[in-house]
Biotite code that builds the C-alpha atoms (Angstrom):
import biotite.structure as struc

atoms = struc.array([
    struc.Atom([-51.589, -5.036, 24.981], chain_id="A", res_id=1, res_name="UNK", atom_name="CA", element="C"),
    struc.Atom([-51.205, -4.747, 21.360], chain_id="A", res_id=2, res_name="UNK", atom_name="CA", element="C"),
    struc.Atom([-47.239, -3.539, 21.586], chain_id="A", res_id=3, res_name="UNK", atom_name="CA", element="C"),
    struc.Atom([-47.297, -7.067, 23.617], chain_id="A", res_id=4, res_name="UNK", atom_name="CA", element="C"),
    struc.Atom([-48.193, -9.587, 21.031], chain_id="A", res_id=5, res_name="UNK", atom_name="CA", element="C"),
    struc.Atom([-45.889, -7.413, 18.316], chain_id="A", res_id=6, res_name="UNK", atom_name="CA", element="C"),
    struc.Atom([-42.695, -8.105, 20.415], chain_id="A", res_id=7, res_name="UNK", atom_name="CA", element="C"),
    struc.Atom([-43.892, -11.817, 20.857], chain_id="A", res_id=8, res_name="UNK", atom_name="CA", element="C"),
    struc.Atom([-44.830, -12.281, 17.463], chain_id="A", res_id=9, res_name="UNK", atom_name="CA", element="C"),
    struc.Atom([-41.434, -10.651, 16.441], chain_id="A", res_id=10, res_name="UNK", atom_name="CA", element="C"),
    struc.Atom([-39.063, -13.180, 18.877], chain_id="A", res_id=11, res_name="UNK", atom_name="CA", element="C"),
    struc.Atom([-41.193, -16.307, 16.981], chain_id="A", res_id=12, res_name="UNK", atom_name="CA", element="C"),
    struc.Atom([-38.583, -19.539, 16.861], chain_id="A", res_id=13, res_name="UNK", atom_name="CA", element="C"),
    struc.Atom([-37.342, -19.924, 13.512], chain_id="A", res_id=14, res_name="UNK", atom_name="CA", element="C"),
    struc.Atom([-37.932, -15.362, 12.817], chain_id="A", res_id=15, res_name="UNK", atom_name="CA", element="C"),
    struc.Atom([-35.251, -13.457, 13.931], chain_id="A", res_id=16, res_name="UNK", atom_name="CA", element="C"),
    struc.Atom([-35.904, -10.168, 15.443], chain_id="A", res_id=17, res_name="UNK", atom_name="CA", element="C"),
    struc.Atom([-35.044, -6.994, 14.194], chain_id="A", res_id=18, res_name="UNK", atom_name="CA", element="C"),
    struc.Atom([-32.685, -6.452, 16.446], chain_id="A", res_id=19, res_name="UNK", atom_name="CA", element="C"),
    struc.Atom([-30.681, -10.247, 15.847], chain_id="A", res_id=20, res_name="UNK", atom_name="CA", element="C"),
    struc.Atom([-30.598, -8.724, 12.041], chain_id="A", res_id=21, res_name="UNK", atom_name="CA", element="C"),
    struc.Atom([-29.266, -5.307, 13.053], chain_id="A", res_id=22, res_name="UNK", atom_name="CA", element="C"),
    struc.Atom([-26.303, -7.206, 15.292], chain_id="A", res_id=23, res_name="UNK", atom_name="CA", element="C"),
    struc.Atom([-25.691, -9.769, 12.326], chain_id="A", res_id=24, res_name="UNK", atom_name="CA", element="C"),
    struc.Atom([-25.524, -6.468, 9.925], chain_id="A", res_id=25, res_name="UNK", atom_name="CA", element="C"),
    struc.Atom([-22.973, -4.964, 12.216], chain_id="A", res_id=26, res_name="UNK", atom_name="CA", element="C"),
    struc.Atom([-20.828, -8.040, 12.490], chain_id="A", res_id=27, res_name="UNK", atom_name="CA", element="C"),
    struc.Atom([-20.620, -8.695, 8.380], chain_id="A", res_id=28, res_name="UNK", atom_name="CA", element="C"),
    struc.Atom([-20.456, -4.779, 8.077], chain_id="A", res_id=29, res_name="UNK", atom_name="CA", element="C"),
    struc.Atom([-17.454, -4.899, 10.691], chain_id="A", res_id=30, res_name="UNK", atom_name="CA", element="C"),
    struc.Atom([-15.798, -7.970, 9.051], chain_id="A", res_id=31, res_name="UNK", atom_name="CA", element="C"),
    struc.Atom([-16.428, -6.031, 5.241], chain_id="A", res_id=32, res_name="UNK", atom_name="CA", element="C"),
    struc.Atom([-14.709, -3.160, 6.028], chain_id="A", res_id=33, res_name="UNK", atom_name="CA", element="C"),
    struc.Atom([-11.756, -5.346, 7.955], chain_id="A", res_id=34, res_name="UNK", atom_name="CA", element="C"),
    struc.Atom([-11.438, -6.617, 4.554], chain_id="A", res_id=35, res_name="UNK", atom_name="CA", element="C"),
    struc.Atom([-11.398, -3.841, 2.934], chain_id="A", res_id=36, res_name="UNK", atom_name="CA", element="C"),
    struc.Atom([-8.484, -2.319, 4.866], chain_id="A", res_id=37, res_name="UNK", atom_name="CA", element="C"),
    struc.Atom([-6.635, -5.318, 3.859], chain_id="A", res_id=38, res_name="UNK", atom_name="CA", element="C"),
    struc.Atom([-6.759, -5.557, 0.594], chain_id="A", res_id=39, res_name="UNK", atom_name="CA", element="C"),
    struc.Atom([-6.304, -1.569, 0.499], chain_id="A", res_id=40, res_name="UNK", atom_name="CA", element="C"),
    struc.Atom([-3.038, -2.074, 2.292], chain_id="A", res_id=41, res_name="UNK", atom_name="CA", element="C"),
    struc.Atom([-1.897, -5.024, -0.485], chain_id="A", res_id=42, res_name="UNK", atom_name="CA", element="C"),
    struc.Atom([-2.810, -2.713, -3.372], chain_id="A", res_id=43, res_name="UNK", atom_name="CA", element="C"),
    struc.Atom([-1.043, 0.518, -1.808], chain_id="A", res_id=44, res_name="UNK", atom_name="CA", element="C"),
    struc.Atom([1.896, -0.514, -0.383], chain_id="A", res_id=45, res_name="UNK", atom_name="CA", element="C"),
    struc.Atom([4.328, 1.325, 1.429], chain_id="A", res_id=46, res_name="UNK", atom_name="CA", element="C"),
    struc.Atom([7.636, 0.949, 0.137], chain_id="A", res_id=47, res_name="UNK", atom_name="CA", element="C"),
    struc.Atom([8.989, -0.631, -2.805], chain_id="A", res_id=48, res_name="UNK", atom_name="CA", element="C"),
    struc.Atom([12.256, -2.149, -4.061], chain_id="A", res_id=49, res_name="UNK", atom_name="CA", element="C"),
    struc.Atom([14.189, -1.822, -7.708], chain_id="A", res_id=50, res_name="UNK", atom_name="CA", element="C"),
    struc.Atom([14.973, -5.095, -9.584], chain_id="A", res_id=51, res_name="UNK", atom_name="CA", element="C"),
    struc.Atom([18.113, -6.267, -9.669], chain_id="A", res_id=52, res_name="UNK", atom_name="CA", element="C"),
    struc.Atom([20.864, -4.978, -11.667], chain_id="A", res_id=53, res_name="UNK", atom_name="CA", element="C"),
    struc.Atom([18.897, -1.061, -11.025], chain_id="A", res_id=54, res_name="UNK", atom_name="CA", element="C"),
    struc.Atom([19.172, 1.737, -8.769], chain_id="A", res_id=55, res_name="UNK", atom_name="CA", element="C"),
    struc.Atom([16.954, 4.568, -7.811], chain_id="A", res_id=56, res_name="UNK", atom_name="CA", element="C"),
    struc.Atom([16.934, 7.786, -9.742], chain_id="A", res_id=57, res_name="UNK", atom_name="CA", element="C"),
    struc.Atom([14.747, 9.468, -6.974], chain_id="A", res_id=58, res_name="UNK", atom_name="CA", element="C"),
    struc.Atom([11.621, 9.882, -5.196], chain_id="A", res_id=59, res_name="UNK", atom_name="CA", element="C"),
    struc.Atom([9.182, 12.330, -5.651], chain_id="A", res_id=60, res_name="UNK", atom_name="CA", element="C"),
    struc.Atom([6.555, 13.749, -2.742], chain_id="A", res_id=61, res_name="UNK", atom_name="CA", element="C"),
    struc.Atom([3.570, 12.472, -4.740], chain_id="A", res_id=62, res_name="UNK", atom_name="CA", element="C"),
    struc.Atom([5.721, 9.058, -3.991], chain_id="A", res_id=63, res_name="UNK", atom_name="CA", element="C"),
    struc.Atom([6.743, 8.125, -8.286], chain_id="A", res_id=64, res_name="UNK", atom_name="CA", element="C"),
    struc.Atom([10.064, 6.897, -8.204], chain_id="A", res_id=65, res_name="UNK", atom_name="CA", element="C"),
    struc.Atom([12.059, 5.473, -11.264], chain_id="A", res_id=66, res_name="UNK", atom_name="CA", element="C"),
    struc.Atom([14.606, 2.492, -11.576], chain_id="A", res_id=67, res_name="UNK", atom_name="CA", element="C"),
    struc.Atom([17.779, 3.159, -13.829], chain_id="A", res_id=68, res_name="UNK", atom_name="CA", element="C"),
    struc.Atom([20.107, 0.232, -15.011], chain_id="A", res_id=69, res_name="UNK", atom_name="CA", element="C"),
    struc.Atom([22.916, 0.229, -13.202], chain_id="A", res_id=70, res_name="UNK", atom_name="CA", element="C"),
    struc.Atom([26.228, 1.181, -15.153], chain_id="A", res_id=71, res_name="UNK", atom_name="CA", element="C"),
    struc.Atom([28.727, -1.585, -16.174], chain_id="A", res_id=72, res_name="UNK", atom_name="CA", element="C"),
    struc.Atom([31.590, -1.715, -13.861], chain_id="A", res_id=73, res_name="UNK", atom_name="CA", element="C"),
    struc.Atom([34.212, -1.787, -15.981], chain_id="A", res_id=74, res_name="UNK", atom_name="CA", element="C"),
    struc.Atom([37.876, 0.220, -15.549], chain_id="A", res_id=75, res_name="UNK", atom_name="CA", element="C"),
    struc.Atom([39.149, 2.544, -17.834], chain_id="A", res_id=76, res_name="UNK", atom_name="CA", element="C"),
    struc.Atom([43.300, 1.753, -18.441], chain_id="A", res_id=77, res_name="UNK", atom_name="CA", element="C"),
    struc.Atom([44.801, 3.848, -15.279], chain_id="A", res_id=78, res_name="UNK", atom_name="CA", element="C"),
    struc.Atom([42.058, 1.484, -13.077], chain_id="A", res_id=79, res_name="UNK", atom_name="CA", element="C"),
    struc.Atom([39.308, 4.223, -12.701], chain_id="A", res_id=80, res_name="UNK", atom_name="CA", element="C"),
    struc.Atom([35.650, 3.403, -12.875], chain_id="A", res_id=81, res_name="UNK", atom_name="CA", element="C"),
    struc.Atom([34.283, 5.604, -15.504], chain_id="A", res_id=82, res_name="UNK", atom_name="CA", element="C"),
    struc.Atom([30.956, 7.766, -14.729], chain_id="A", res_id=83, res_name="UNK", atom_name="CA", element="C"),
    struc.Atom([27.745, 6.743, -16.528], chain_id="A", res_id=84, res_name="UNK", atom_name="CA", element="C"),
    struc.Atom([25.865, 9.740, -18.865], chain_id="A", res_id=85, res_name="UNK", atom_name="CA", element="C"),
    struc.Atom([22.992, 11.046, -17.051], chain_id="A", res_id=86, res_name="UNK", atom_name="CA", element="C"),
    struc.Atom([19.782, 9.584, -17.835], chain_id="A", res_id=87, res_name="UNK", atom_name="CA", element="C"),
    struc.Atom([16.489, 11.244, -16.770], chain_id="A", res_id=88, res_name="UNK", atom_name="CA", element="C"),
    struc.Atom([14.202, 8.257, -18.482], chain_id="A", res_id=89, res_name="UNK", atom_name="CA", element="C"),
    struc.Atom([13.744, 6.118, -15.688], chain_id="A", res_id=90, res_name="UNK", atom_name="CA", element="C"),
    struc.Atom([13.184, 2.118, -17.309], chain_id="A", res_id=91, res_name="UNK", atom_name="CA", element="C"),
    struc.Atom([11.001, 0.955, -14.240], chain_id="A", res_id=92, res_name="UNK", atom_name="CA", element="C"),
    struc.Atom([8.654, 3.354, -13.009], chain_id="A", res_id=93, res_name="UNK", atom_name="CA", element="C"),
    struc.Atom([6.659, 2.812, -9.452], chain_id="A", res_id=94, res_name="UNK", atom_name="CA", element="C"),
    struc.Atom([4.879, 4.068, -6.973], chain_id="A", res_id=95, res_name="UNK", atom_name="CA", element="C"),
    struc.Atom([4.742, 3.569, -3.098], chain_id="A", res_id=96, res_name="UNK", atom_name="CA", element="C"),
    struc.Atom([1.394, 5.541, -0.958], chain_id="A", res_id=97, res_name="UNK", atom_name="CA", element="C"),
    struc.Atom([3.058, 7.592, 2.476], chain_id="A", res_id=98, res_name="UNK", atom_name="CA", element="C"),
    struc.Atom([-0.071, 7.983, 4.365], chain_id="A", res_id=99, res_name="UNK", atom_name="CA", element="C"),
    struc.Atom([-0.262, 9.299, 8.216], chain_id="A", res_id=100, res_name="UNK", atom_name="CA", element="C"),
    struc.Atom([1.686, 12.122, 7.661], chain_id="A", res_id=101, res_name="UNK", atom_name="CA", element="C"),
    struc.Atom([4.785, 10.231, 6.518], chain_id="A", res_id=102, res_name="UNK", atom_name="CA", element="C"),
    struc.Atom([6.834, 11.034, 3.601], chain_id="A", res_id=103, res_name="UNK", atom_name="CA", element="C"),
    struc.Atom([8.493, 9.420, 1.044], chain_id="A", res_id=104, res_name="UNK", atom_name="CA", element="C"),
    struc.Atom([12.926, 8.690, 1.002], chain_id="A", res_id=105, res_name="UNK", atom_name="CA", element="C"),
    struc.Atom([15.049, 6.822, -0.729], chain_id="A", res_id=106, res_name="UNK", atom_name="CA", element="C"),
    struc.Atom([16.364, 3.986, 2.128], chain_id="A", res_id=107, res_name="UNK", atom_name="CA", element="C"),
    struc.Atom([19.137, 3.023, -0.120], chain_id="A", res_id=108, res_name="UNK", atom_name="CA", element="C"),
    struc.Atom([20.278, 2.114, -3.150], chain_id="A", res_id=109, res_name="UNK", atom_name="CA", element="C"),
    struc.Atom([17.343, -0.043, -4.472], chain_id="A", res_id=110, res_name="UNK", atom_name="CA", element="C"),
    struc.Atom([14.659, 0.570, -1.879], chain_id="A", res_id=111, res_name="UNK", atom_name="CA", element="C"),
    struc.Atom([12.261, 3.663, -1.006], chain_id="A", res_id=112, res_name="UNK", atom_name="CA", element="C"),
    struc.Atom([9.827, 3.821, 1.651], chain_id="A", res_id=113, res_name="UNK", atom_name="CA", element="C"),
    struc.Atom([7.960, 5.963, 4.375], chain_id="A", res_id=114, res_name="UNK", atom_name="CA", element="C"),
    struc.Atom([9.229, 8.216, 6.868], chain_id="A", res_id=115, res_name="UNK", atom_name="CA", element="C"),
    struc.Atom([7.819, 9.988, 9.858], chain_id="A", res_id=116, res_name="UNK", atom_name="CA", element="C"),
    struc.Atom([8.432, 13.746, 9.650], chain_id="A", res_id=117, res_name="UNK", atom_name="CA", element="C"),
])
């Protein structure tokens, strides 16, 4: 009798029971981590593009990749383009997060991004 009047004193109007918390709990708990995962995927994205006017130097497995000015096209006197000096100090410096087993590659000129392998 006495495990009686605890369930009805528990289902009250206006006193939720312990089991309408647990379910609202779940829901905001559900909805927090949805959140979460979203904002995770904004902060970490999963490729990334050089500026204008800059070219990727290269990506590394850890996903770092560097942006180098692109060399002034300009034509030496028999109409050849002349090749720019090696540089190794990238100006713009990034990084993009590969996650699922994907790896990072340059796509093209100015863009890197995730691959399957």
């Amino acid at each position: 009798m006495g495990s009686i009047l605890s369930c009805w004193a528990s289902t009250r109007p206006g006193r939720p029971s312990i089991r309408d918390q647990a379910a609202v709990l779940d829901v905001l708990a559900a909805i927090g981590t949805i959140a979460l995962l979203l904002v995770a995927m904004c902060a970490r994205p999963l490729e990334g593009q050089c500026p204008r006017g800059f070219y990727v130097d290269g990506v590394r497995p850890s996903g770092v990749y560097g942006c180098i000015p692109a060399p002034p096209r300009e034509p030496d006197a028999r109409g050849h383009e002349p090749d720019p000096p090696p540089r190794h100090d990238p100006e713009v410096e990034s990084r993009i997060y590969c996650t699922g087993g994907t790896i990072p590659i340059v796509c093209n000129d100015r863009v890197v991004g995730c691959q399957a392998r």
